[in-house]
VOPA-709576 format. One record per residue: x, y, z of N, C-alpha, C in turn. Coordinates in steps of 0.1 Angstrom, whole numbers, plus 5000, padded with zeros to 4 digits. Example, Ala and Ser with C-alpha at 12.3 -4.5 7.8 and 13.67 -1.06 7.14 Angstrom:
<rs>
513249435078512349555078513249675078;512849785071513749895071512950005079;
</rs>
This chain:
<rs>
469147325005470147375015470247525012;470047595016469947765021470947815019;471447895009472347925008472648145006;472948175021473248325016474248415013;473648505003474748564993474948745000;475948745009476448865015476648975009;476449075003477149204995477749275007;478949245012479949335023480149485017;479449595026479849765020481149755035;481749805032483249815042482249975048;483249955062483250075067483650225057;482950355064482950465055482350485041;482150365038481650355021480450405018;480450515008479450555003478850504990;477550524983477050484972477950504963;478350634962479050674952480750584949;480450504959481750424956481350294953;480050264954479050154949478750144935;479250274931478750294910480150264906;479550194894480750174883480250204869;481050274861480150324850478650344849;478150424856476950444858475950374861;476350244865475650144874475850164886;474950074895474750054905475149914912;476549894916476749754919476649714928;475349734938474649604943473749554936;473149614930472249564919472549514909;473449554902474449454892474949334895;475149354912475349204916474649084922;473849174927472449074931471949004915;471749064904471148974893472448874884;473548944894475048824885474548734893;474748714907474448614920473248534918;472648624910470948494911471348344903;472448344898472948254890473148114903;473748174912474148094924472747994928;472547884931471347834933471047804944;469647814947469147794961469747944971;469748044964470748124974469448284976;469548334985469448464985470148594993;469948684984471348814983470648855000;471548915005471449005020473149115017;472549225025473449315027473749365039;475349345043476049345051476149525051;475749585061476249735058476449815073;477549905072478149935087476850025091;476850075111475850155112475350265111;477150305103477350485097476750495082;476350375076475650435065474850455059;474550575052473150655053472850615038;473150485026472650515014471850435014;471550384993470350334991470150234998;471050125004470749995011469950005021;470350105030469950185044467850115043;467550035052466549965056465949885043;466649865029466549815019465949595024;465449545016464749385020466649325022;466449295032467549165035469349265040;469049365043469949495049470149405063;471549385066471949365077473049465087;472549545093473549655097474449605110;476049625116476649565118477149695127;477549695138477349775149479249785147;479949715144481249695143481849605128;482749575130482949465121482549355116;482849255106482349115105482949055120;482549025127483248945137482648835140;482748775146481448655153480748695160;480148795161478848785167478048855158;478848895148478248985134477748825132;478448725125477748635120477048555127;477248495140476148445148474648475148;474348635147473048675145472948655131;473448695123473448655107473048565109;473448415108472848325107471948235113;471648295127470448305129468848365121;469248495118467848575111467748565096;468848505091469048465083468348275079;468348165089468748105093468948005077;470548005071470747975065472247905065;472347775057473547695060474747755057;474947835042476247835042476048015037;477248085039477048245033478048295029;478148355019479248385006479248525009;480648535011480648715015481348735005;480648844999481148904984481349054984;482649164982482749294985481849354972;480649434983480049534975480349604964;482149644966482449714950483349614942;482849524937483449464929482349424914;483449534905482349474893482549404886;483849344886484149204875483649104889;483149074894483248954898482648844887;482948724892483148644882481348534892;480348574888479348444896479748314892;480948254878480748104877481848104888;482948184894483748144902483248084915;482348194917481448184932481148054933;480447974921479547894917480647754920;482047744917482847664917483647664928;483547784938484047784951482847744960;481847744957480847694963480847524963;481047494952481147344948482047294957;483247384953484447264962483747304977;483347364981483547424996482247305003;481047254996480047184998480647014998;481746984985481946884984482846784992;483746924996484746835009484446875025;482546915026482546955040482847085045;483347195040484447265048483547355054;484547395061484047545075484247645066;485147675059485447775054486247775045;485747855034486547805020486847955011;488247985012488648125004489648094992;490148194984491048184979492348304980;493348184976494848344982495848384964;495448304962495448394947494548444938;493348444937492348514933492248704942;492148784935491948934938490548924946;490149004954489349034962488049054959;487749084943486849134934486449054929;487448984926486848854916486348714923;486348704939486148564942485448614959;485448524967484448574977485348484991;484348485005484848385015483748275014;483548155019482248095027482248035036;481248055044481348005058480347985062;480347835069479247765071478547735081;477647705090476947705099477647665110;478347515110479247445115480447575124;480947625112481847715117481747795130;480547885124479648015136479647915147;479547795148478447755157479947735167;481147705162482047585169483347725176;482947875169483347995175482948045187;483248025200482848065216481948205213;481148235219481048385221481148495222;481648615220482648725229481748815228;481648935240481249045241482149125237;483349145231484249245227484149235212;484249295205484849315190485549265184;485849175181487049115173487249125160;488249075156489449065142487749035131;487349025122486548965111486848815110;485948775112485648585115486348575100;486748615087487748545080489048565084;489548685089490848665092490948585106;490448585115490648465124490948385121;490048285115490348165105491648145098;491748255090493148255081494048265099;494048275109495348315115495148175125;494348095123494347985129493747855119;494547845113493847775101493947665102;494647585113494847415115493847375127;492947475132491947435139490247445132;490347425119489447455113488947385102;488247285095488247265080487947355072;489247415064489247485055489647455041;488847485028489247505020489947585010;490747595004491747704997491547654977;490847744977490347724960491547804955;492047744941492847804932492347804915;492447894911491847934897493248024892;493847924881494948054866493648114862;494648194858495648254859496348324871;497448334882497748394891498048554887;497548634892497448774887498348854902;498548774912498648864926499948964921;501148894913502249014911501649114906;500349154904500449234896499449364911;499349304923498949394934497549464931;496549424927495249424923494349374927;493149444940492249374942490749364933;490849464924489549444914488449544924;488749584933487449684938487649814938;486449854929486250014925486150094936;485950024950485850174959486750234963;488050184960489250274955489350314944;489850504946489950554936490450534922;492050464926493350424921492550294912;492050224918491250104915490350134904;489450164907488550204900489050264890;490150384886490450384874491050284862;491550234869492150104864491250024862;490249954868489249944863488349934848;488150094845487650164842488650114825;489450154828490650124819490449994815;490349894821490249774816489149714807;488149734814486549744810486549824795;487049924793487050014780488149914772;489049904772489849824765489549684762;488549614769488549484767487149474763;486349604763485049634752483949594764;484249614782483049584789483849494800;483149414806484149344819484649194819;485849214817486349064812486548984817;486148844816486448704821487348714830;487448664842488948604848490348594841;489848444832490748394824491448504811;490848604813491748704802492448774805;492048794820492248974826494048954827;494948874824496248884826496848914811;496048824805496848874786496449014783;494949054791494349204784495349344792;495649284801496749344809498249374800;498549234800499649214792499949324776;498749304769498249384759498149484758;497549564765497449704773498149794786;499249714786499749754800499749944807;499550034798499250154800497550144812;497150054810496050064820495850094831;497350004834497650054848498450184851;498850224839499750354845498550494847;497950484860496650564869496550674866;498150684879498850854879499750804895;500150874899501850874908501050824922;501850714929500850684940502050684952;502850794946504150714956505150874953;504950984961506051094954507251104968;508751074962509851124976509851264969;510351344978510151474982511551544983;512451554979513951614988513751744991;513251745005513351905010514951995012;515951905010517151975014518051855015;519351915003520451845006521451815014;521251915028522251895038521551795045;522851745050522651675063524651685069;523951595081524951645095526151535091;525451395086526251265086526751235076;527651115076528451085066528750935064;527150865063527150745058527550725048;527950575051528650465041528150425030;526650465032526050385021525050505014;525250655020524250755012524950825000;524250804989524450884980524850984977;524751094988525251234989526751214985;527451114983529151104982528951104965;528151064961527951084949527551164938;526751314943526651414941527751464941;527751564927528451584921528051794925;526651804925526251954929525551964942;526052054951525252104960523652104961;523052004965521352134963521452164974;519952274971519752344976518152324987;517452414995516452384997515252404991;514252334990513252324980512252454985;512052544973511752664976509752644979;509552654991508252624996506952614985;507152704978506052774966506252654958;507452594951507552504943506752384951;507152324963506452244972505252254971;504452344970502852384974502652334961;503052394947502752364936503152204933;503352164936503552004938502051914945;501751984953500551964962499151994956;499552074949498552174938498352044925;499752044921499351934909498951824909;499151774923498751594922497151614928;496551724928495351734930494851674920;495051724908494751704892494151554888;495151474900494651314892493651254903;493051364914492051294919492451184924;493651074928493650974934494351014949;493950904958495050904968496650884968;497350924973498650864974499750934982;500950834990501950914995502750984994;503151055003504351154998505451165011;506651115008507651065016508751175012;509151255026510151365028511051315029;512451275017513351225021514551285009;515151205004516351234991517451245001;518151314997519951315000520251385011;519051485016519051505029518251475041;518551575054517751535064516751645066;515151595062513951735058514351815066;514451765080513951845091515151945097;516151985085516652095083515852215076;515452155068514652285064514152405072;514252505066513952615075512052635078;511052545067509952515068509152415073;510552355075509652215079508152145081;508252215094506252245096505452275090;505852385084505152435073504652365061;505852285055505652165050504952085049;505052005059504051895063502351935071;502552065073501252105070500252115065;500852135052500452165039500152035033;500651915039500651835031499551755037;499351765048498351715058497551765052;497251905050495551985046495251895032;496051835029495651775013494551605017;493251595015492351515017493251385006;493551414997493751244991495551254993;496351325003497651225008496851095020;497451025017496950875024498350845037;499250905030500150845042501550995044;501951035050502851125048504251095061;505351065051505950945055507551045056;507951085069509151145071510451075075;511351045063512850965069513651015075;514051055085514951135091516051055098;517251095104518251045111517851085123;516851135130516651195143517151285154;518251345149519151425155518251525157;517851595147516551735149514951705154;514851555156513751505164513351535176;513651635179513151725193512151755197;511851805214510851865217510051935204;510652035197509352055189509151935178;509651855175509451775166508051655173;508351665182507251565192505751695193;506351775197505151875200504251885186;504851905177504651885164503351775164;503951665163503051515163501851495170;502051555184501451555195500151615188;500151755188499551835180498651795170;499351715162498651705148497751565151;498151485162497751365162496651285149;497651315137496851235127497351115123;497050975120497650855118498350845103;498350935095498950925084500150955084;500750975098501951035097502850915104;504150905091504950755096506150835097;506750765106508150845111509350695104;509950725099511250615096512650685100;513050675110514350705113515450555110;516450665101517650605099518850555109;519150425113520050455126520550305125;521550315124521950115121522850115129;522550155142523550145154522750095170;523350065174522450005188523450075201;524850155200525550205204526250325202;527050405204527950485200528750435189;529450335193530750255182530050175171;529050105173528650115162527350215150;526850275156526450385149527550465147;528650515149529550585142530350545133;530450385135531050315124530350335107;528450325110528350335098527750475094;527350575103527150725099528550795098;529550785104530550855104531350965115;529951035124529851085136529450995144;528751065158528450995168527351095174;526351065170524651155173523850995181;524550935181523750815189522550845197;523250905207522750905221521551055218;521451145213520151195209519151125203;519951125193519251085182518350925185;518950875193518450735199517250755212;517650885220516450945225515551015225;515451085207514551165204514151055198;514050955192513050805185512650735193;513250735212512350635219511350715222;511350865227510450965231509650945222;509450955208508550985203507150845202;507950735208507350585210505950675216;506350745227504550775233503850845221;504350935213503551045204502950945190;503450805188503450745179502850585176;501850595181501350475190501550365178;501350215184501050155168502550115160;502349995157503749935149503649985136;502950075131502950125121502950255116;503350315129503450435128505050525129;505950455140507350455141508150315137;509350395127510450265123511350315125;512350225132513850245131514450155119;515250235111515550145095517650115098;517449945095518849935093519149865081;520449915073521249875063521549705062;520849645061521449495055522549485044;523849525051525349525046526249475054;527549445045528749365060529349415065;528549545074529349595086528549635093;526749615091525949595099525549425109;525749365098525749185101525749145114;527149205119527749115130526849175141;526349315142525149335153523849315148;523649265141522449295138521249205148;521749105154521049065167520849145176;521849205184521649295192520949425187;520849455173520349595172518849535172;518549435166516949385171516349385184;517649355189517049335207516949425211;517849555210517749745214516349765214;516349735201515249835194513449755194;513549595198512149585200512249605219;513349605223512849635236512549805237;512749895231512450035230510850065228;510849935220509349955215509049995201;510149975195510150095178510549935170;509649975161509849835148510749875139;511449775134512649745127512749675117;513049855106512449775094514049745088;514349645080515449575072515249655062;516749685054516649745043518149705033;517449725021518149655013518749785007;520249825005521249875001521149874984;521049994980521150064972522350084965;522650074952524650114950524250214939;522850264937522650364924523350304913;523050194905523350154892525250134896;525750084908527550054908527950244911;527450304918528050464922528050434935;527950364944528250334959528950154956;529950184965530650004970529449964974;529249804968528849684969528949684982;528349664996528249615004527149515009;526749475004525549355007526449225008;525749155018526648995016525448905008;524548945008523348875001522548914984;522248864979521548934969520148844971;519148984972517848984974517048944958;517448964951517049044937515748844933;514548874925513848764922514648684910;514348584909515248534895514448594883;513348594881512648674873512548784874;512748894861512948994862511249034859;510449134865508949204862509049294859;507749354857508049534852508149624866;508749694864509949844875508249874882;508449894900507249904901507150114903;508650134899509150284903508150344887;508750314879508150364866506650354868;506150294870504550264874504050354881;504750404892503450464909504550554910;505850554910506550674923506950834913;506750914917507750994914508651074925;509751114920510851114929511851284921;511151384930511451514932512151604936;513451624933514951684937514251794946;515451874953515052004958514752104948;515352094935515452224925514452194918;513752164919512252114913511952044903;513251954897513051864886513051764892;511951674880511651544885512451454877;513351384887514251234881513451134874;514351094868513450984858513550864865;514250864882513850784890514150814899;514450724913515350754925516850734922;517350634907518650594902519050714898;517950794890519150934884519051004900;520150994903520451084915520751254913;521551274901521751394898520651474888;519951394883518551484874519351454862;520051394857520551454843519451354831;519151264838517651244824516351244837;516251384838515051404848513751424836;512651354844511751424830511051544829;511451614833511151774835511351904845;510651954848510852064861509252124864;509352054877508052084882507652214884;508652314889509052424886508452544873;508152434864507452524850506652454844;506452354846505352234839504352154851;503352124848502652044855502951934859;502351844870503151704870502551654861;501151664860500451544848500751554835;501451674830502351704820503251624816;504151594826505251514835505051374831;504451344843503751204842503451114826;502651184820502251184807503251134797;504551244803505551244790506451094796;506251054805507350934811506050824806;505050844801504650704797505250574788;505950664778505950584768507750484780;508650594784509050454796509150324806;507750404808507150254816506950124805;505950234794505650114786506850004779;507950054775508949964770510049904783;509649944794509949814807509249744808;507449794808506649674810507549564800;507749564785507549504779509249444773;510149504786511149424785512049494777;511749604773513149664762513349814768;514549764781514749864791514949984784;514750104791515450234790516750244789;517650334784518950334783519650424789;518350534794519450644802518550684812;518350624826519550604829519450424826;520650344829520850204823519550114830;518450124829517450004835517449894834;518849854827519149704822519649644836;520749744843521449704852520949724864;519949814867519049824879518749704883;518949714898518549574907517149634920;516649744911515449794926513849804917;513849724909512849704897511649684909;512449574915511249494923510649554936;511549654943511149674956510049784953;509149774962507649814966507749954971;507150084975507250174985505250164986;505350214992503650284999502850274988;
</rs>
């Protein structure tokens, strides 16, 4: 029985994101794979790329995505029964896994056999002839014939392989063609003396937990402490000092320093005010746009200064990294004044449906409401407003900064298990006056870990390690109280 072994290169991918310590991982993996039996390697590669694979023996080039009609010819020219799609940059993969997802996937018949706790690196899809064959046609482009499957999974015989240790809390897919990845990686492999088993990679983790601390993959930004409103639930009632606006030069030099770590990552215009006071605004986010590894550049605003030029703006720049989150937990006048304090409704609710044309895509505009008990009682109707506008609606879970804002939640979100802070790990979070908090909890900087202002961030970064490390490991920080923090868990970009 014929069995073929796919090396998937993703769209954009270059060779150079194919090396791992000075290997070459298709070739590293073609001779791990030869283990697999009865099988032979083929490579899946898009029609933009120009490397070593490029007309290499068993090169399959792919005009679009995996779709079905990608695999239909596949397995025709191929003509082989079952085929294991394995990502090109993955250098721990594990071949006895392959080897045991192959087994189950042969032994009970299936169409298709994945796993959803295994990382992306370490295990593969398979899919069988049966499957391609019982998929209709299409002349259009479609979703990748695994996620189809996954999004219709009771029309299919599928298998679902599980292998301990579960590693997924830990948000790792094991593939070096991310930068972020790849160092970590990199980190691991040196620390565990080369590429470690499956079965370790959670204790070597556990052991090591500095492995993962990369560099910042997540910076808020406070361009300026004013704003117009006088919400119930913003921090600004809690400042104790005026800031100020964030003096542009300091900004740049922010932009300047996260060059340094070479990775991707976001940077979200937000803190205690509303950016798009600034007297730079544009300027701003210009700057931040010319930067090749920002991945996403994410502005929270209340929408009041979301104007003609704020659209012209977007229009303009039409780059998809730019996420708009407007603050607005009202569906009316009466109740958006109840919880801002004024009554900017009626702009501010028309400069966020306007920008629906400049902002295509459910992932590009949000309208964000407070999950507290004085949002509750609308909070049907503010769903109904706002998916009929066309703007997605993201829920958000209320903040009290360590008991400095009234308790208003009627729910507690929080996991029963406490994990390591995912803020100490990826985010840093940058006052106007250019010190960096030692989170988003120190609101006022008073255990900030430095001033960006006079020191580098990787300076910075550096000196907050030994922090992280004693949350990883359960013996919280004391100032500010990490014992009492209940935002350990929540995620950003």
């Amino acid at each position: 029985m014929k069995i073929a072994v796919v090396l998937y290169v993703d769209e954009g991918m270059t060779d150079s994101q194919l090396a791992f310590k000075g290997d070459y991982l298709p070739e590293v993996l073609k001779h791990r794979l030869s283990a697999v039996p009865d099988s032979s390697v083929y490579y899946s590669v898009p029609a933009a790329y120009k490397g070593t694979l490029s007309g290499a023996p068993g090169a399959c080039v792919r005009d679009d995505r995996d779709d079905i009609s990608f695999w239909k010819r596949f397995f025709t020219e191929a003509d082989c029964e079952h085929a294991l799609k394995v990502y090109a940059d993955s250098p721990f993969l594990d071949a006895g896994i392959v080897i045991e997802m192959l087994d189950l996937h042969r032994r009970y018949l299936a169409e298709f056999t994945y796993s959803e706790n295994l990382p992306a690196g370490y295990a593969c899809e398979i899919m069988s002839r049966e499957l391609v064959q019982s998929v209709p046609d299409s002349k259009e482009a479609l979703m990748p014939l695994g996620d189809a499957v996954r999004k219709n999974i009771n029309q299919f015989d599928v298998e679902l392989f599980y292998k301990d240790p579960d590693i997924r809390d830990k948000r790792l897919n094991f593939r070096s063609g991310d930068p972020r990845e790849h160092k970590i990686l990199e980190n691991l492999a040196e620390v565990g003396g080369g590429v470690p088993p499956y079965v370790s990679v959670r204790d070597l983790i556990h052991a090591h937990p500095e492995t993962l601390y990369a560099g910042p993959s997540y910076l808020e930004v406070e361009l300026t402490g004013r704003c117009d409103l006088e919400c119930i639930f913003c921090y600004r009632s809690a400042v104790t000092r005026a800031r100020p606006d964030i003096d542009p030069g300091v900004y740049r030099k922010i932009l300047s320093d996260m060059r340094g770590f070479g990775l991707p990552y976001s940077i979200s215009l937000g803190g205690s005010g509303e950016p798009l006071m600034h007297g730079s605004f544009y300027e701003l986010c210009d700057a931040a746009l010319r930067e090749e590894v920002v991945q996403n550049l994410v502005i929270e605003t209340n929408a009041i200064y979301a104007d003609d030029n704020f659209r012209s703006f977007i229009a303009e720049k039409r780059d998809p990294r730019i996420k708009v989150i407007a603050n607005m937990n009202g569906y009316n006048g009466e109740t958006y004044r109840t919880i801002h304090g004024k009554d900017y409704f009626s702009p501010a609710s028309n400069h966020l449906i306007a920008l629906r044309e400049f902002l295509p895509g459910k992932e590009s505009l949000y309208v964000q409401i407070m999950k507290i008990n004085e949002t509750e009682a609308f909070l049907d109707d503010f769903y109904d407003f706002w998916e009929k506008a066309g703007v997605t609606v993201l829920l958000q879970k209320q903040n009290t900064y360590m008991g400095r804002l009234k308790d208003r939640r009627y729910s507690d979100l929080s996991p029963l298990d406490r994990t390591p802070c995912w803020h100490l790990q990826r985010d840093l979070f940058i006052l106007s006056d250019g010190r960096v908090a030692f989170c988003k909890q120190d609101i006022e900087g008073v255990c900030a870990k430095g001033d960006v202002s006079g020191e580098s961030l990787g300076d910075i970064w550096q000196r907050a390690l030994p922090f992280f490390l004693s949350d990883y490991r359960g013996e919280f920080p004391g100032a500010p109280d990490c014992a009492s923090c209940d935002e350990w868990y929540t995620f950003n970009l």
